[in-house]
Structure formats: C-alpha cells, structure tokens
C-alpha positions in Angstrom: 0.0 0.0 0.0 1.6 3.6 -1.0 1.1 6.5 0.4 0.1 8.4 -2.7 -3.1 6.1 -2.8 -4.6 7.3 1.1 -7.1 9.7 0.8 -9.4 11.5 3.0 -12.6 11.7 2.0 -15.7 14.5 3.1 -18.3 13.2 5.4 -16.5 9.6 5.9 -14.0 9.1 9.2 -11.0 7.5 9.1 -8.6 7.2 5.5 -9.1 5.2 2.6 -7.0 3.4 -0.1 -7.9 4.4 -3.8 -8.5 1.4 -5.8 -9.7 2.6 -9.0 -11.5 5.7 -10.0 -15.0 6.1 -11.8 -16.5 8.9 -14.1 -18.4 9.4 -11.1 -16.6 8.8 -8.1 -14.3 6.3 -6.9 -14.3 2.6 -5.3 -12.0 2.6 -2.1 -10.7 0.9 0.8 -11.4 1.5 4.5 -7.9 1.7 6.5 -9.8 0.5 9.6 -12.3 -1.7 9.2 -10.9 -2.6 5.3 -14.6 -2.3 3.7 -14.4 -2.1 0.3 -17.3 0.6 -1.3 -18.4 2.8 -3.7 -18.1 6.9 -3.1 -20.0 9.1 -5.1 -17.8 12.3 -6.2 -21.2 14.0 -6.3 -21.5 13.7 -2.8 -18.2 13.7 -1.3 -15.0 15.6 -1.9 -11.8 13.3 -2.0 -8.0 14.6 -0.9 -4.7 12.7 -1.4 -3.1 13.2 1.4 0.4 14.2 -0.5 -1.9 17.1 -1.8 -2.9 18.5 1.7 -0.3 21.6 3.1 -0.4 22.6 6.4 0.1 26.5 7.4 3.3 27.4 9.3 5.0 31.3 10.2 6.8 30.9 7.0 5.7 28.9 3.5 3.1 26.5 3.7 4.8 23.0 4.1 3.7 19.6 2.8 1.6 17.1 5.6 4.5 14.6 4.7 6.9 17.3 6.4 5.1 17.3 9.9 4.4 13.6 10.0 8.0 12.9 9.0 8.8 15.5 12.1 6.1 13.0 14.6 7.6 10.3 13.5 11.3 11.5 14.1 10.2 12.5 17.8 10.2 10.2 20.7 7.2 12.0 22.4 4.1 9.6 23.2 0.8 10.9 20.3 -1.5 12.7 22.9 -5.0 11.6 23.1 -7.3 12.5 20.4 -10.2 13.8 22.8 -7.7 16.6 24.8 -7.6 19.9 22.7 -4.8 21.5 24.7 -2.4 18.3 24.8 -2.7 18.2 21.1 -1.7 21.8 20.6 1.1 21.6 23.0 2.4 18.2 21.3 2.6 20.3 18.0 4.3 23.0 19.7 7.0 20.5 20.9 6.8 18.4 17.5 6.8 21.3 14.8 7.1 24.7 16.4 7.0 26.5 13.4 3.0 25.3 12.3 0.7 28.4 12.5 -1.5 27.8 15.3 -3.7 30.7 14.6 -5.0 29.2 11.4 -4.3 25.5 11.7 -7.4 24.4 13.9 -8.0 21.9 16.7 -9.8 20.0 14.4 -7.0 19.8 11.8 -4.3 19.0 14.7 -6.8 15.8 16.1 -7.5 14.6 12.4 -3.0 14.7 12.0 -3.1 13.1 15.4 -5.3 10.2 13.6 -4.2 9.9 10.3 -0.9 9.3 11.5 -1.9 6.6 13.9 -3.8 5.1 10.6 -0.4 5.0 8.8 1.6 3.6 11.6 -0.8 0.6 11.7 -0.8 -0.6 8.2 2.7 0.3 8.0 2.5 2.5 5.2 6.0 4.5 4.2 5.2 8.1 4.6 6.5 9.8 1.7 6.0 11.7 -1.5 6.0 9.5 -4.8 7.9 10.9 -7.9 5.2 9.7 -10.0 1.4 11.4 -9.3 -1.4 9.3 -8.0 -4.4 8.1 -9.9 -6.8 10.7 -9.6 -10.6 10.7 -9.1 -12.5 11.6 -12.1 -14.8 14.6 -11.1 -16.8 14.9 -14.3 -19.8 17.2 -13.5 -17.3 19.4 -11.3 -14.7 20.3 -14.0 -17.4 20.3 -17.1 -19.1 23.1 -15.2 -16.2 25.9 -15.4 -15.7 24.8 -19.2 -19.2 25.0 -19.9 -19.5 28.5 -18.4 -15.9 29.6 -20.4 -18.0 28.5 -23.9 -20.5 30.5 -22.4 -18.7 33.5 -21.4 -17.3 32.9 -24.6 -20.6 32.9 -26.8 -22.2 36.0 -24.7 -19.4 39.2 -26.6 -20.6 37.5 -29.8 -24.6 37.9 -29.1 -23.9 41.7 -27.5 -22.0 42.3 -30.4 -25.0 41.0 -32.8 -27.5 42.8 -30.8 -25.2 46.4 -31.3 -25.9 45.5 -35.0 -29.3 46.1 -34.9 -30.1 49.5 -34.3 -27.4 50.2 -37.3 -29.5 48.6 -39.9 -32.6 49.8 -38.5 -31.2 53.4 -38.8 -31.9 53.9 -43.1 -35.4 53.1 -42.5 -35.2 56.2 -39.8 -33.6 58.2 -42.2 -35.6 57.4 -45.1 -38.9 58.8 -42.9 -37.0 62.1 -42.3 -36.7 62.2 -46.2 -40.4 61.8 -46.5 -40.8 64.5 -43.6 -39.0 67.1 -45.5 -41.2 66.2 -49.1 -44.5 67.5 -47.4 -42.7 70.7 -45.9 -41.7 71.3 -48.9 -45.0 71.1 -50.9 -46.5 72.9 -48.0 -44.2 75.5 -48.5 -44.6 75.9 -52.5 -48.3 75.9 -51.9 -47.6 79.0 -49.7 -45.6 80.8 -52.2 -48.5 80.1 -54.6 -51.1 80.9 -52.4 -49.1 84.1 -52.1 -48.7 85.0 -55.7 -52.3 84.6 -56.5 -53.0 86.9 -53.8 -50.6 89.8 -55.2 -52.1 88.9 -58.5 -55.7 89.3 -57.0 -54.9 92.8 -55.8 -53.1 93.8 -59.1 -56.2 93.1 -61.7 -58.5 95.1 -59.2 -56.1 98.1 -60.4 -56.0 97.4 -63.8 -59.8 97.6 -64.3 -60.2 100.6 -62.2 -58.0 102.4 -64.4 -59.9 101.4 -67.3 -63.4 102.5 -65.8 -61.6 105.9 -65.2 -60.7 106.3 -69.2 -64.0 105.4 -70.2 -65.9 107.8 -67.9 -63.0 110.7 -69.1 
C-alpha cells in the first residue's frame, strides 16, 4: 500500500485506499475496518493526502513534512479527545506550524491519520510519479461549460449592437419623407401668395380702365 493512494474523503471518518476511479466517483478501501465501497464524487470531496499543506509562520509545508517531524520525535501521540495536549504536542513536534489558522480540528485529524499510517505500516513519503486521480466529471465540465458560455455572450452583444445600425436607413428614409410634405407645404404658400398679389393687381387694372371710359 503507497502512500500516494490514502485519501481522505468529506463526510467519511478515518482514510481510505484508492483502488480505481469512476466517471463518477471512486471505489475505495477502508484503513480500519478494510470495507471495500463505492463513493460518489457527487456527494463527497476526496483529498490525497500528498496534496494536503499545512500553514506554518513561513511557507506553507507539505503534511509529509510534519508527520516525518512526529515520526522523528520520541514523544508519546496525545489523546485524540484533549484539545490543549494536542496543541502543545505540536508545539514540541513542529514549532514553526501556524496555530492561529491550523485548527484543533485539523491538529486531532493529524493526530489520527498518523496513527492510521503507523498501523498498516504505510512509508510516509511523496511518490515521484502522481497518483491516480478521481474523475470529477460534473465538477470540471461546469467551469468549461461556463468559459463557452462566457465565450458565446461578446458575440450575441455584439450581434444585438448590430441592430439599431440597420434599422437606422429606414429612420432616415422617414425624415426624407418629412422634408417632401414641408416642402410642398411651403410651395403651396408661395403660390397661395402669388395669387393673392395677383388678386390685388387686376382690381387696379380695371379701375383704371373705368376711369378712361368715364374721361
């Protein structure tokens, strides 16, 4: 059993051996009790152990690192139930782990999962070569999916933009025919005008002639 292949898993105690993945989740092994089962990667969330860091006052640092430093010190593993022996085994073990953002709960589940590895004898140590990982299909789809969608959505603004361009000659073609009637309106004016000055002229003309004929 390699250490590459332990993983924790969300919602299930203890660690588990990967034994082959699935397109939707993965068949493991129970550490403990050595059940063999089905996990859903729509329910759960798995994590190798060699991917898990742990916070410290400089860089981040791999688990590997702190339970190589427990297993290099001759101090007995405090009980899992006693918060305060926990955190001052740590302090003793690896002095330079963050305490203010590495939790009790983190420090009890080390506590454990290095008890686990002791038991079935398992070589704590990073592999040159990555482990099998879980297939998470529905979880890595989704950011792709919304990418092509991001994607596609410049492409329909861009399309919509186009519209009000092409509806803009109909616009200006009703401004034409705007300007025609203002423009009739306006030569009926002058006419209208020239018939009235023309009016007012023959008025003149044949009041001169009744003049000559009365003279």
């Amino acid at each position: 059993m390699e250490y590459n292949r332990i993983m924790a898993i969300t919602g299930l105690p203890g660690l588990f051996e990967l034994l082959s993945s699935k397109a939707d989740g993965a068949i493991v092994r129970s550490l403990e009790d050595k059940s063999t089962k089905f996990v859903s990667s729509r329910v759960h969330n798995f994590s190798h152990l060699e991917s898990i860091e742990v916070y410290t006052v400089r860089e981040n640092v791999n688990l590997v690192d702190v339970f190589t430093a427990m297993q290099s010190n001759s101090s007995a593993l405090p009980s899992e139930k006693d918060a305060n022996a926990i955190k001052a085994y740590f302090q003793k073990v690896y002095p330079d782990m963050d305490f203010e953002r590495v939790y009790s709960s983190d420090m009890k589940k080390m506590i454990k999962w290095f008890s686990v590895l002791k038991e079935n004898n398992i070589e704590i140590k990073l592999s040159e070569a990555p482990a099998e990982e879980v297939e998470e299909v529905d979880e890595v789809a989704a950011p792709a999916k919304e990418a092509k969608k991001a994607k596609a959505e410049p492409a329909e603004a861009e399309a919509t933009e186009e519209k009000p361009k092409k509806a803009a000659k109909p616009k200006k073609a009703e401004g034409e025919a705007e300007e025609k009637p203002a423009k009739k309106a306006a030569a009926k004016k002058t006419a209208a005008k020239d018939d009235a000055e023309g009016g007012e002229e023959k008025p003149k003309k044949a009041a001169r002639k009744k003049k000559t004929e009365e003279e």
